[in-house]
C-alpha positions as CSV (number, residue, x, y, z in Angstrom):
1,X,-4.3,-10.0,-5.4
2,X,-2.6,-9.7,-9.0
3,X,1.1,-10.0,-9.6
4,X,2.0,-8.4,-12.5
5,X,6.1,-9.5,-13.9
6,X,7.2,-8.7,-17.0
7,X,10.1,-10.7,-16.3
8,X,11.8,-7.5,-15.7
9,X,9.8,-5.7,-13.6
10,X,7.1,-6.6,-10.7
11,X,4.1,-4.9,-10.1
12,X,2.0,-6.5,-6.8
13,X,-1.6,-5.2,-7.2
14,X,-3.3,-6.7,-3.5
15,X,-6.9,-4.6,-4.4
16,X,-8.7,-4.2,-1.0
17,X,-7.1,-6.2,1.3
18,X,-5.9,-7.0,4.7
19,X,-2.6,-8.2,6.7
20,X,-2.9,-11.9,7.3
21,X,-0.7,-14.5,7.6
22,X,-1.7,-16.4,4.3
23,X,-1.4,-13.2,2.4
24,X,2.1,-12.6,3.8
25,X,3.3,-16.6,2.8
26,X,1.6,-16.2,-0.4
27,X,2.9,-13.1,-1.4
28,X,6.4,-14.1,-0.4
29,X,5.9,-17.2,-1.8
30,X,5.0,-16.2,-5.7
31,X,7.3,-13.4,-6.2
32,X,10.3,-14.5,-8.0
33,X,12.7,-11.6,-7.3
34,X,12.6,-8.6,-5.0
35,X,9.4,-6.6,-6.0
36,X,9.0,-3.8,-8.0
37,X,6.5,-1.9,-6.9
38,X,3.1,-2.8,-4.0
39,X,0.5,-1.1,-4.6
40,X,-1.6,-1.2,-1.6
41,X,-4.6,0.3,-0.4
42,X,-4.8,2.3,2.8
43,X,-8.2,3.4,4.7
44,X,-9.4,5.3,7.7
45,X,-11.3,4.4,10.1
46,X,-12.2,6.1,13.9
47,X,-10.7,3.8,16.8
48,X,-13.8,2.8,18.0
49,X,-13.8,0.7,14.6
50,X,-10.8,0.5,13.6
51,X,-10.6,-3.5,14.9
52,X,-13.6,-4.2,12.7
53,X,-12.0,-2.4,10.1
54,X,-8.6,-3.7,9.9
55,X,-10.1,-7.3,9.4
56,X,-10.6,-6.7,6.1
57,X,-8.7,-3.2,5.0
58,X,-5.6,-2.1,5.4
59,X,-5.0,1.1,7.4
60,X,-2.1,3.5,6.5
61,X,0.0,2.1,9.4
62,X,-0.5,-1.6,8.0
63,X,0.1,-0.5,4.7
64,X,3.9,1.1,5.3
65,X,4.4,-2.1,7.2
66,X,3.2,-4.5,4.5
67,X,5.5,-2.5,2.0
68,X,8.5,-3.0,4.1
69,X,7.7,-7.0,4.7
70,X,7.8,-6.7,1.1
71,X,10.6,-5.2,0.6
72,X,9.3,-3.8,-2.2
73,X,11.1,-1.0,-4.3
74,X,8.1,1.7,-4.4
75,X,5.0,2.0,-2.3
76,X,1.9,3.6,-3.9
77,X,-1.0,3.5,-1.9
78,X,-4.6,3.8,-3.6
79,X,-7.9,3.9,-2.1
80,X,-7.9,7.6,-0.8
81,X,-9.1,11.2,-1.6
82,X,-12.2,9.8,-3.5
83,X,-15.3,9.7,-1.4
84,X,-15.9,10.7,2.1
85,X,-17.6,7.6,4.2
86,X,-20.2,8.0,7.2
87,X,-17.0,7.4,9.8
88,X,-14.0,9.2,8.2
89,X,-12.9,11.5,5.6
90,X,-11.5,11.0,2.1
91,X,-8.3,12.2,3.3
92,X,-7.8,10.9,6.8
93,X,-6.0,8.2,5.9
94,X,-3.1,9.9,3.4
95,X,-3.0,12.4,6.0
96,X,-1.9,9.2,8.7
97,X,0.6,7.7,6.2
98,X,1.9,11.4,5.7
99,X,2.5,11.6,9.4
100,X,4.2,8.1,9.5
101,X,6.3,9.2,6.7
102,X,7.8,12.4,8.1
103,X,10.5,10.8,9.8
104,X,10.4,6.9,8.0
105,X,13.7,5.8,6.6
106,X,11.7,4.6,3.8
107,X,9.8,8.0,3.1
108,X,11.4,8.8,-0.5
109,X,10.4,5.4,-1.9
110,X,6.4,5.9,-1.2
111,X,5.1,7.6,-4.5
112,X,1.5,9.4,-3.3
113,X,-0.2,10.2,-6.3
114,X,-3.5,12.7,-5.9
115,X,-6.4,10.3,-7.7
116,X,-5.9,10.8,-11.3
117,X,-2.7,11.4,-11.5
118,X,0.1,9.2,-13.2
119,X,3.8,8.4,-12.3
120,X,6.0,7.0,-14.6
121,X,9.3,5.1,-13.2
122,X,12.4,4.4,-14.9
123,X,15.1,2.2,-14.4
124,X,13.3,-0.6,-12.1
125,X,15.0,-3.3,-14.3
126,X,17.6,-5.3,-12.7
Protein backbone atom coordinates (compact mmCIF):
# COMPACT_ATOMS: atom_id res chain seq x y z
CA UNK A 1 0.00 0.00 0.00
CA UNK A 2 1.74 3.43 -1.24
CA UNK A 3 0.35 6.79 -0.36
CA UNK A 4 1.32 9.12 -2.73
CA UNK A 5 0.72 13.36 -1.28
CA UNK A 6 2.07 15.97 -2.97
CA UNK A 7 0.91 18.08 -0.23
CA UNK A 8 -1.84 19.06 -2.50
CA UNK A 9 -3.08 16.17 -3.74
CA UNK A 10 -3.40 12.32 -2.48
CA UNK A 11 -3.04 9.45 -4.45
CA UNK A 12 -3.77 5.88 -2.26
CA UNK A 13 -2.12 3.14 -4.41
CA UNK A 14 -3.26 -0.35 -2.02
CA UNK A 15 -1.69 -2.88 -5.09
CA UNK A 16 -3.47 -6.29 -4.55
CA UNK A 17 -5.06 -6.21 -1.54
CA UNK A 18 -7.87 -7.15 0.72
CA UNK A 19 -10.49 -5.44 3.35
CA UNK A 20 -9.20 -6.00 6.78
CA UNK A 21 -9.44 -4.27 9.75
CA UNK A 22 -5.58 -3.16 9.99
CA UNK A 23 -5.71 -1.93 6.47
CA UNK A 24 -8.87 0.11 7.24
CA UNK A 25 -7.03 1.86 10.71
CA UNK A 26 -3.90 2.23 8.81
CA UNK A 27 -5.24 3.81 5.94
CA UNK A 28 -7.39 6.05 7.97
CA UNK A 29 -4.67 6.60 10.15
CA UNK A 30 -1.82 8.05 7.61
CA UNK A 31 -3.93 10.11 5.40
CA UNK A 32 -3.59 13.62 6.39
CA UNK A 33 -6.62 15.12 4.55
CA UNK A 34 -9.55 13.66 2.68
CA UNK A 35 -8.10 11.51 -0.19
CA UNK A 36 -7.63 12.25 -3.53
CA UNK A 37 -7.99 9.55 -5.41
CA UNK A 38 -7.98 5.13 -4.24
CA UNK A 39 -6.88 3.25 -6.60
CA UNK A 40 -7.99 -0.13 -5.84
CA UNK A 41 -7.93 -3.32 -7.44
CA UNK A 42 -11.10 -5.38 -8.07
CA UNK A 43 -11.16 -9.31 -9.16
CA UNK A 44 -13.64 -12.06 -10.02
CA UNK A 45 -14.03 -14.96 -8.67
CA UNK A 46 -17.10 -17.86 -9.06
CA UNK A 47 -19.05 -18.19 -5.52
CA UNK A 48 -17.79 -21.43 -4.86
CA UNK A 49 -14.36 -19.42 -4.24
CA UNK A 50 -15.09 -16.34 -3.74
CA UNK A 51 -14.44 -16.84 0.32
CA UNK A 52 -11.01 -18.06 -0.53
CA UNK A 53 -10.69 -15.31 -2.78
CA UNK A 54 -11.69 -12.36 -0.88
CA UNK A 55 -9.01 -13.20 1.83
CA UNK A 56 -6.58 -11.76 -0.04
CA UNK A 57 -8.29 -9.69 -3.20
CA UNK A 58 -10.63 -7.39 -3.38
CA UNK A 59 -13.86 -8.15 -5.36
CA UNK A 60 -15.75 -5.31 -7.21
CA UNK A 61 -18.37 -5.20 -4.36
CA UNK A 62 -15.42 -4.71 -1.68
CA UNK A 63 -13.77 -2.38 -3.71
CA UNK A 64 -16.96 0.40 -4.13
CA UNK A 65 -17.21 -0.20 -0.41
CA UNK A 66 -13.54 0.40 0.48
CA UNK A 67 -13.78 3.73 -1.77
CA UNK A 68 -16.62 4.98 0.17
CA UNK A 69 -14.91 4.10 3.81
CA UNK A 70 -12.47 6.22 2.27
CA UNK A 71 -14.18 8.73 1.29
CA UNK A 72 -12.09 9.24 -1.30
CA UNK A 73 -12.67 11.84 -4.24
CA UNK A 74 -12.26 9.33 -7.31
CA UNK A 75 -12.26 5.63 -7.49
CA UNK A 76 -10.17 3.90 -10.27
CA UNK A 77 -10.13 0.38 -10.11
CA UNK A 78 -7.15 -1.64 -11.75
CA UNK A 79 -6.54 -5.24 -12.04
CA UNK A 80 -9.12 -6.07 -14.88
CA UNK A 81 -9.50 -6.67 -18.70
CA UNK A 82 -5.91 -8.13 -18.82
CA UNK A 83 -5.82 -11.91 -18.64
CA UNK A 84 -8.46 -14.37 -18.45
CA UNK A 85 -7.85 -16.90 -15.24
CA UNK A 86 -8.87 -20.73 -15.08
CA UNK A 87 -12.16 -19.51 -12.83
CA UNK A 88 -13.33 -16.22 -14.39
CA UNK A 89 -12.95 -13.91 -17.14
CA UNK A 90 -10.92 -10.81 -17.67
CA UNK A 91 -14.03 -8.86 -17.60
CA UNK A 92 -16.18 -10.36 -14.98
CA UNK A 93 -15.35 -8.29 -12.46
CA UNK A 94 -15.72 -4.57 -14.36
CA UNK A 95 -18.78 -6.03 -15.54
CA UNK A 96 -19.95 -6.47 -11.47
CA UNK A 97 -18.75 -3.01 -10.49
CA UNK A 98 -20.69 -1.79 -13.69
CA UNK A 99 -23.76 -3.39 -12.30
CA UNK A 100 -23.23 -1.95 -8.79
CA UNK A 101 -22.69 1.40 -10.29
CA UNK A 102 -25.90 1.70 -12.29
CA UNK A 103 -27.84 3.03 -9.65
CA UNK A 104 -24.79 4.10 -6.87
CA UNK A 105 -24.98 7.67 -5.61
CA UNK A 106 -21.35 7.55 -6.07
CA UNK A 107 -21.35 6.36 -9.78
CA UNK A 108 -19.89 9.68 -11.46
CA UNK A 109 -16.86 9.72 -9.24
CA UNK A 110 -15.55 5.95 -10.29
CA UNK A 111 -13.18 6.73 -13.33
CA UNK A 112 -12.99 2.98 -15.36
CA UNK A 113 -10.20 3.29 -17.58
CA UNK A 114 -9.87 0.28 -20.40
CA UNK A 115 -6.06 -1.06 -19.58
CA UNK A 116 -3.85 1.40 -21.27
CA UNK A 117 -5.64 4.14 -21.12
CA UNK A 118 -4.85 7.54 -19.17
CA UNK A 119 -7.12 10.07 -17.31
CA UNK A 120 -6.01 13.20 -16.40
CA UNK A 121 -7.91 15.21 -13.43
CA UNK A 122 -7.95 18.74 -12.71
CA UNK A 123 -8.71 20.79 -10.00
CA UNK A 124 -8.24 18.08 -7.01
CA UNK A 125 -6.33 20.78 -5.01
CA UNK A 126 -7.96 22.03 -1.97
Amino acid sequence: MYLIDDGSVSVLFTGDTAVTPDALVLTKTILPRRLDVALLPIGFAPRWKEQIFRRGHLTAGDALSLFEELNARIFVPFHWGTFQHVTSGAYDAIRVLRSLLENHERAAEVKILPPGETLVIDNLAT
